[in-house]
N, C-alpha and C positions, 0 to 999 in steps of 0.2 A: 355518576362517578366523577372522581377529579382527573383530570390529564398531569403530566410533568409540569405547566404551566399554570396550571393552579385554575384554569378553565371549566366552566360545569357544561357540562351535555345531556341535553333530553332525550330520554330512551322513548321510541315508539314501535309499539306493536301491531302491525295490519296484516288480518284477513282476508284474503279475498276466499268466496265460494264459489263453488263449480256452477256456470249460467248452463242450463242444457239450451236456452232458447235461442242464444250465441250458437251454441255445439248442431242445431238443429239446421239453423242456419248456412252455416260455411259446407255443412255436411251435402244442403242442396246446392252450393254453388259450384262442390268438386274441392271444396278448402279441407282436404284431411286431416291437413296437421293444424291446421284452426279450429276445426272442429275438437279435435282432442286436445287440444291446450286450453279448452272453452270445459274441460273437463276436469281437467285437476287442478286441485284447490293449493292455493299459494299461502305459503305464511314468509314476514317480509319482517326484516327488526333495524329501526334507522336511528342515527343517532345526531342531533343538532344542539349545535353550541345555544346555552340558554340565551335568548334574547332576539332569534330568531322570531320573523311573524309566524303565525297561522295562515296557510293555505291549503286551499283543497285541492288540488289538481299538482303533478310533478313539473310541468312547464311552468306554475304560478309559484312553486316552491326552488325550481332554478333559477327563475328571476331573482328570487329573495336570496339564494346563495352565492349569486355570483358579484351580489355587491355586499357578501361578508368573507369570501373566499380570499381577495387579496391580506386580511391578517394570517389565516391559515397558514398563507403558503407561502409571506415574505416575513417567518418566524425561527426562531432559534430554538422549538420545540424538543430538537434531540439534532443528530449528528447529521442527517443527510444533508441539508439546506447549506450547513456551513461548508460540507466536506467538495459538494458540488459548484458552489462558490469559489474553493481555492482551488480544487480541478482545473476550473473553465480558465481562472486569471492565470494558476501555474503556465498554460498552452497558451493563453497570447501572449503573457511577457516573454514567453519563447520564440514564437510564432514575430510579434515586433522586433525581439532585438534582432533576429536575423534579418528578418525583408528591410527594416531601418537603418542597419549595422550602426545599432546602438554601441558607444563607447563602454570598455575596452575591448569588448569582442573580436576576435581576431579572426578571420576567414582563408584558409585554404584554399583559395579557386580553386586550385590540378584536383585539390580531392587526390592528392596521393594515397596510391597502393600499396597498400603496408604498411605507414608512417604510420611514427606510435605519436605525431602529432595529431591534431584534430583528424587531417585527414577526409575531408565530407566533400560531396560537392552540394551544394546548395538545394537543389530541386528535391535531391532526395532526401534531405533528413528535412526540408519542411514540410515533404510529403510523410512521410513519418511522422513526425508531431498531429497534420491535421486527420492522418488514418485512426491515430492514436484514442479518438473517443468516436470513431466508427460502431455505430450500433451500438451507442449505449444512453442512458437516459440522458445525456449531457446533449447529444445532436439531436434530438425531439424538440420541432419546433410548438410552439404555444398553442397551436390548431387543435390538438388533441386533450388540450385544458378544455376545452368550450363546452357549450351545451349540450353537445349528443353524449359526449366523453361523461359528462357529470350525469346525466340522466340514465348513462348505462349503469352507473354506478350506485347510485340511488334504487332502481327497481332491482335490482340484483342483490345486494346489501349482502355479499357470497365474504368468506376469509381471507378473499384475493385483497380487499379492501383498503389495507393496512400498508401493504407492497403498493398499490396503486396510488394512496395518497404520499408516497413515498417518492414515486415516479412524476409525480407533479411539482414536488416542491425540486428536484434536483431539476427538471427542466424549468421550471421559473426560476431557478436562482442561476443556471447557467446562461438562459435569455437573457436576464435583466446584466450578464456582464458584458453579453455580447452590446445590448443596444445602449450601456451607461457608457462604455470605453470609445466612445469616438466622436469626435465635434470635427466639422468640418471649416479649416482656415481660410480667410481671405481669395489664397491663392488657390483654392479649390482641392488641398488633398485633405486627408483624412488622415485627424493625428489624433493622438490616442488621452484619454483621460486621465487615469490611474496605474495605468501600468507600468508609465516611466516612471513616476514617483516612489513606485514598489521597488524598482532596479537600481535606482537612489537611493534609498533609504538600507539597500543590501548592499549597494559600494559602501557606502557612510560607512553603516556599520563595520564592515569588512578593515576599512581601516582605524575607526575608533576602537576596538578590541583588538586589535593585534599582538600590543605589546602587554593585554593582560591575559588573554585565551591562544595564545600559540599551540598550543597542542587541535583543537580546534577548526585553526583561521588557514592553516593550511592543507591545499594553496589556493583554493578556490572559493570567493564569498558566495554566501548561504545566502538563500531566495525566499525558501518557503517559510519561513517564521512570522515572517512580513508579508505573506498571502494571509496569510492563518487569523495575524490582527487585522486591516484589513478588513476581510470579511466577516471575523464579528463584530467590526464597525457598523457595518451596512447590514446585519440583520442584530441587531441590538442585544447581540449575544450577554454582555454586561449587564444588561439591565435586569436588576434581580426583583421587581419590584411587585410579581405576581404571588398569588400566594397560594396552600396547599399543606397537605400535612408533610409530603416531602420535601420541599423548600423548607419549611419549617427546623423541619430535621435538616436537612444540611446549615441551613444559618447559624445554629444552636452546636454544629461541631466546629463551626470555623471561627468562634462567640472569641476565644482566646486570642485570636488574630486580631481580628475589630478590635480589641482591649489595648493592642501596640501599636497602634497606627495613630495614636495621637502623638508622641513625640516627632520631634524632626528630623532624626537619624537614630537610627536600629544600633542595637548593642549587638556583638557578634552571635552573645548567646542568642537575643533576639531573633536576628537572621536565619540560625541555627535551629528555630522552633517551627519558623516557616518553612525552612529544608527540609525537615521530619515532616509534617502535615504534606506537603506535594509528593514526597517519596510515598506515601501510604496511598494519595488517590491513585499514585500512576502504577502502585501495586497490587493496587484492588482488582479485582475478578467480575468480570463482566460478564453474563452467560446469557440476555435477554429476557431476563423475566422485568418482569413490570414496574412491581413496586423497585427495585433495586435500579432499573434504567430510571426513574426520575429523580431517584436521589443522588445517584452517581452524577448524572450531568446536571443536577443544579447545586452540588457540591462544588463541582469544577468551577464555575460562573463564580460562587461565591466567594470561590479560594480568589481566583482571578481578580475579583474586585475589593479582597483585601489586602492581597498582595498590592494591588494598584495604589492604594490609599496608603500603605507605607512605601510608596517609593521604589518599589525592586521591581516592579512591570510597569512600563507603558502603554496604554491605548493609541489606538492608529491617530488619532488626532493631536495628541502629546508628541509623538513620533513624529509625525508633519512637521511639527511646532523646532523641536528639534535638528531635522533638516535644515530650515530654514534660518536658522540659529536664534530659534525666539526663546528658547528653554534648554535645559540640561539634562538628559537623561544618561539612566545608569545599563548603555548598551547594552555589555555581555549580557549583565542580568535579564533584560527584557527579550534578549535573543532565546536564551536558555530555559525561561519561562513559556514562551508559545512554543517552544517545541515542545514541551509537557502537554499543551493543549492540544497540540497538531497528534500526537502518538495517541493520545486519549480518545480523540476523536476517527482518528483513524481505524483501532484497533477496533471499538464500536462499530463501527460500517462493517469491520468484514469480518465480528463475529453474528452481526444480524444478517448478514448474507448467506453464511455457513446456514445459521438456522431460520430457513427462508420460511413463514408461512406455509405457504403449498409449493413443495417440491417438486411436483408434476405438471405445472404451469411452463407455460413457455416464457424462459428468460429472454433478457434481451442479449445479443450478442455478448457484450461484456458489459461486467457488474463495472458501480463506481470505482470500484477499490481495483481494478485491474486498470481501469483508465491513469488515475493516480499515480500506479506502480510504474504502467508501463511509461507515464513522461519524466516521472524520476529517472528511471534509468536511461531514456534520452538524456535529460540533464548531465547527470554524471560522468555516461559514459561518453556521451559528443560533446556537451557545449564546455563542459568542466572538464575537459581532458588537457595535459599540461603545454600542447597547442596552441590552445584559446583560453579560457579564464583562469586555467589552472596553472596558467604558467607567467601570469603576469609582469610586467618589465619593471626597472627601475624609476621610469618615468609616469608609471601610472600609479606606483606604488605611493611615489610623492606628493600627487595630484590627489589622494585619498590621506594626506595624513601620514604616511608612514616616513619613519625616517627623519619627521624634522628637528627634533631634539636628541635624535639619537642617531648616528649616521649606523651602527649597529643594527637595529632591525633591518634595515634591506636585506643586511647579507643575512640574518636569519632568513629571511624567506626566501634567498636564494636557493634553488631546490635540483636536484638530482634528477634528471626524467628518466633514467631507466630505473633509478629505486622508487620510483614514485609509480611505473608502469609495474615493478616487481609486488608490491602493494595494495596496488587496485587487483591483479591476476594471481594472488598468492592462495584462492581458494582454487583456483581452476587445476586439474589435471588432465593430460593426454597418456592414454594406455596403448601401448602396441601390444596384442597377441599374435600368434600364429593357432588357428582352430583350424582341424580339420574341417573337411567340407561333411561329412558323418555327420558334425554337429546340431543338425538343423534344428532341431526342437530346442536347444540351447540357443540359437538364433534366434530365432521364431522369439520366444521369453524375451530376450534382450531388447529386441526391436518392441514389442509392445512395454516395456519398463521402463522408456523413455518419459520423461519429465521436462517442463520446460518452464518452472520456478524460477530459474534462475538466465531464462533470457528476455528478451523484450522484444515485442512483433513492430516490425518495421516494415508498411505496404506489402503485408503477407507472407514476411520469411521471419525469421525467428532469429536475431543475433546475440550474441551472448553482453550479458549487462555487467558491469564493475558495482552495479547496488543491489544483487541477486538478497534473497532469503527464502530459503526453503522450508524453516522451520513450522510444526501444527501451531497455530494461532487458537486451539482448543480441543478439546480430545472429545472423543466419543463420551454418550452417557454410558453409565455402567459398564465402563473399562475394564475387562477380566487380565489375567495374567494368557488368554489365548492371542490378545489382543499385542504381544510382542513381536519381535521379530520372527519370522519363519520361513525356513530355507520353502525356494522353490526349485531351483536347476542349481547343478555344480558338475564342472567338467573340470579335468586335469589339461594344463597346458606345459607343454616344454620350456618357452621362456615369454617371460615379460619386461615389456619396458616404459620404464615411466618419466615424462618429460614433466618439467615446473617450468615457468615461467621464466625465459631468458636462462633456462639448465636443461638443453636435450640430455636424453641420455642420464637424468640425474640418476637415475637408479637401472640396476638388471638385476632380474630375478630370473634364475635357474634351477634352482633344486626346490622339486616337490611344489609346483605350483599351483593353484587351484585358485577358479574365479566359483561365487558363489552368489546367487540372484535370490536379495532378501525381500519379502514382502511384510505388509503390516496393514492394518484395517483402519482407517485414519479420513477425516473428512474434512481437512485442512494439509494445505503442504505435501509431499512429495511421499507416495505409499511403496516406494518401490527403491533399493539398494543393490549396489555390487561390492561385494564383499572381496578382497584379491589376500591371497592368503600365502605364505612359503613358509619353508623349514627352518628358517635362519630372520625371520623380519618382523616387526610389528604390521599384522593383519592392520589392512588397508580400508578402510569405507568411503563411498561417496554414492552423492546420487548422479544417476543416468540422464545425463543432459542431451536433449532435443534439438540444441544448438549445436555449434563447432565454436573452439576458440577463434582470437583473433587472427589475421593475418603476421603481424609482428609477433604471434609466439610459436618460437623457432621449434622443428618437432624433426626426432629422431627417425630412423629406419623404421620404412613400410614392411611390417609383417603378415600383413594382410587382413587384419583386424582392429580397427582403431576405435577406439572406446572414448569417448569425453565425462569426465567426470566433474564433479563439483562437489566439496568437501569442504566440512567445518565443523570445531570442533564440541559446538554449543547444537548440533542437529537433533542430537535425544531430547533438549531442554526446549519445554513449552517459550510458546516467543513474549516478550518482555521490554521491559523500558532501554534496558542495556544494549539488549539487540538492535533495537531502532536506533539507537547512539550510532551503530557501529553500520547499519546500513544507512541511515539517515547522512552518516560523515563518514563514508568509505575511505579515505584520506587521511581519514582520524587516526590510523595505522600505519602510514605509508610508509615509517620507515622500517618497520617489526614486519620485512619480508623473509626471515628466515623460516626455514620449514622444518618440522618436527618429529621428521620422519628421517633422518641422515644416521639416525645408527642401527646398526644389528646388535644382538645378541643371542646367542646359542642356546641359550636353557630357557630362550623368554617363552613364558604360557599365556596365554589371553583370558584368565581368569571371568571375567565378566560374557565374551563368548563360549565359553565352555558349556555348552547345552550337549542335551541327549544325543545329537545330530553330530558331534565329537567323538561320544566316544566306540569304544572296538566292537562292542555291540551293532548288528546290524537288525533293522526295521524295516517293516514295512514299508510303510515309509520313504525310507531311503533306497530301496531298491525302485520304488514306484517314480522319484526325483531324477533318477539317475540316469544320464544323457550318454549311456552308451551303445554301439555299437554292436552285441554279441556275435555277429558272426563274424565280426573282421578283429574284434579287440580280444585281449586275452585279460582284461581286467574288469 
């Protein structure tokens, strides 16, 4: 068969038959389970990249693997290698700019209580960062690559095989950044290779874009773009040069790009043709089948490398060059470019995780993609809070470029920090009810329909993040119409209240109030809703958050029931390029903190929730749902 890289592999099939002289044997020594494993016959199917020797013994065939295995595993073959790669760098350029208090990072010592500044005190949110790839393929040191690991792997040749050489390449590509990022100076410390240059290349930019992506740039410069090149630097993710029928097929759709890339600057419509071509890959449907994952990611590559060749992307060594002022590149663009690559790449990881091989394997604590997630939302929500990088001064603004032809931009990026805190917290809700204590199986429901999508674990507690997304990343196969929402508990309450962000009290709800616990069958993102319902309101949704909000949002009278929600209004809609815009650059909104829920009306109907479970008709069903009390309630 051909792999994604255009590699051949030799299929071999080995017999072993049952020795009884073995079985006869262990049988006299007291070896039971020797003896009977001396009895049944094994069939075994392995497969080695063409060019391997011939050996006869599995020790003589490790030897010969283990000096072809470093192409394997320091390869661009599909998304883990790269995604583990910008993981590992994501968590030290974090991890350095704190312990180095790289410039302009700003630190709170007190760690203020409450402050909608940074607010951190040190110890803990770098314990956070390094909890943050606890138990997962990323902290697997290179031991478990070696010989006994490969030779389990070989006599087994089981379906596990595919997840396992998966778990190899994400720990050798997160090794090789731990042991490339550090030379030790003259004066005896340990200073870092590529990572400052990564934190560089994100100020630069940060300031050479300002005055053409303002919607974007505030107020916080972007990191991960320039992980992303970077590390297909370092696994030669560009290089298109292997071949295969699906290589083939993708060079042959991107043929019309290659055909512009001989002039010296792009006509708009030009630019325009390459716009359309990357809106389609970053549209395309990825589900893991086979043929479609190699065409898909050597699509990507070769979009990449045409894009590269007219000018509108940079590779991390162009980017270097640039830095250093040896070259000119065209920022935004090459900013706005990796993040296509970064969303592509990403979404791949964790719709191959959703459909894992063997789902009754033992995972590792956390998948890649919840490592990833969860230092994003460190990022955002600590280091980029308008405290510390989100809130940058006039004098570092300078020092990046801003400002010097135009004394204008400063004050653009002067910025508001409660509309900018309204912003980041404009999906969060806090609900106050009053339930009776009767309610319990309405409890019981609530407490396990907690979700926590939308927080981030920090040393074991769960806080709520400012880059949440709950949306399915993919839906079940053969989706039925059962497959919708569907009530499970609903209780009547006397009054509600609902607080927004920097608005206690934004709303009360009194007449005819009803919470209602929606459920859905879903193997991605958040299965489980509270529906809050009155006579006079637009019906309310959100999911049931695991965390609490922050300290700085301010919340109305204890009723004795406090509910956290989290709400958005793209939650029906499968997750997508747009989304990641909006979680990618939570900021990207800051000033669109109005909420859309501020009016009533008297005749409104909820057409879209209008199910059987509505109307005057009563069901089965619904009496079997119903959280009430009969000998104390009269309804």
């Amino acid at each position: 068969g051909t792999s994604a890289t255009g590699s051949t592999l030799t299929a071999t099939l080995s017999v072993s038959f049952p020795n009884v002289a073995s079985a006869i044997l262990n049988a006299v020594i007291l070896n039971f389970a020797g003896a009977l494993y001396a009895l049944i016959p094994g069939v075994s199917l392995s497969a080695t990249p063409r060019g391997f020797q011939s050996v006869g013994s599995v020790d003589r065939c490790l030897e010969a693997l283990q000096k072809n295995q470093l192409p394997l595993l320091d390869s661009c073959a599909q998304e883990q290698p790269l995604m583990a790669c910008t993981t590992r760098t994501y968590q030290r350029i974090m991890e350095n700019a704190l312990s180095q208090q790289w410039w302009p990072l700003m630190h709170n010592s007190e760690g203020t209580f409450g402050s909608i500044d940074l607010g951190y005190k040190y110890d803990e949110l770098m314990n956070s960062l390094r909890s943050s790839s606890k138990g997962s393929c990323v902290e697997k040191g290179l031991d478990h690559l070696g010989k006994d690991n490969l030779k389990n792997i070989l006599e087994n040749n089981s379906a596990k095989e595919a997840d396992r050489l998966q778990e190899m390449q994400c720990s050798f590509a997160a090794n090789r950044v731990d042991s490339e990022d550090q030379q030790t100076a003259k004066s005896g410390y340990t200073l870092p290779v590529f990572t400052d240059k990564i934190w560089a290349v994100a100020l630069k930019a940060h300031g050479e874009t300002f005055s053409y992506e303002q919607d974007i740039n505030k107020p916080c410069p972007d990191i991960l773009p320039w992980v992303v090149a970077f590390c297909a630097a370092e696994f030669s993710c560009m290089d298109t040069s292997s071949s295969g029928d699906q290589v083939a097929a993708a060079a042959e759709t991107v043929a019309q790009l290659q055909g512009l890339t001989g002039s010296k600057s792009l006509s708009e419509a030009q630019k325009e043709v390459f716009a359309e071509k990357w809106q389609t890959l970053v549209d395309s449907k990825f589900d893991g089948l086979d043929d479609e994952d190699a065409f898909q990611w050597s699509l990507l590559w070769q979009m990449a490398n045409a894009t590269n060749n007219a000018g509108l992307m940079s590779s991390w060594p162009e980017i270097l060059e640039a830095l250093s002022g040896k070259r000119t590149i065209d920022w935004s663009s090459t900013r706005l470019h990796w993040e296509k690559v970064l969303f592509t790449a990403l979404l791949r990881l964790q719709i191959r995780e959703v459909h894992s091989h063997d789902p009754t394997d033992v995972q590792d604590e956390r998948s890649l993609s919840q490592v990833f997630l969860n230092l994003q939302s460190i990022y955002e929500t600590k280091i980029c809070s308008p405290g510390a990088l989100g809130g940058l001064k006039d004098e570092h603004l300078r020092r990046l470029g801003v400002g010097k032809g135009d004394v204008v931009q400063l004050a653009l990026h002067q910025i508001d920090k409660e509309e900018v805190i309204k912003g980041l917290w404009r999906n969060w809700i806090v609900l106050h009810v009053q339930v009776p204590s009767s309610k319990q199986r309405f409890l019981k429901a609530l407490k396990e329909s907690k979700c926590s999508c939308m927080c981030y674990e920090a040393c074991g507690k769960l806080n709520p993040s400012a880059a949440a997304n709950c949306q399915e990343i993919a839906h079940r196969a053969n989706v039925t119409a059962q497959d919708e929402w569907r009530k499970v508990k609903e209780i009547k309450v006397n009054r509600a209240v609902i607080d927004r962000i920097g608005l206690p009290a934004h709303k009360v709800l009194t007449s005819a109030v009803y919470l209602k616990i929606l459920r859905k069958k879903t193997i991605s993102g958040c299965s489980n809703q509270l529906e809050v319902r009155s006579r006079y309101s637009r019906p309310l949704r959100g999911f049931i958050s695991a965390c609490s909000v922050p300290e700085y949002f301010e919340q109305s009278e204890d009723l004795g029931l406090t509910i956290t929600l989290w709400t958005d209004d793209r939650n029906e809609e499968l997750y997508g390029y747009d989304d990641f815009l909006r979680l990618h650059r939570p900021f990207r909104t800051w000033q669109d903190a109005a909420f859309d829920d501020d009016y009533e009306d008297d005749d409104y109907e909820d057409d879209k929730l209008n199910d059987k479970h509505d109307s005057d008709e009563i069901t089965d069903e619904d009496i079997e749902n119903l959280d009430l009390d009969w000998l104390t309630e009269e309804e």
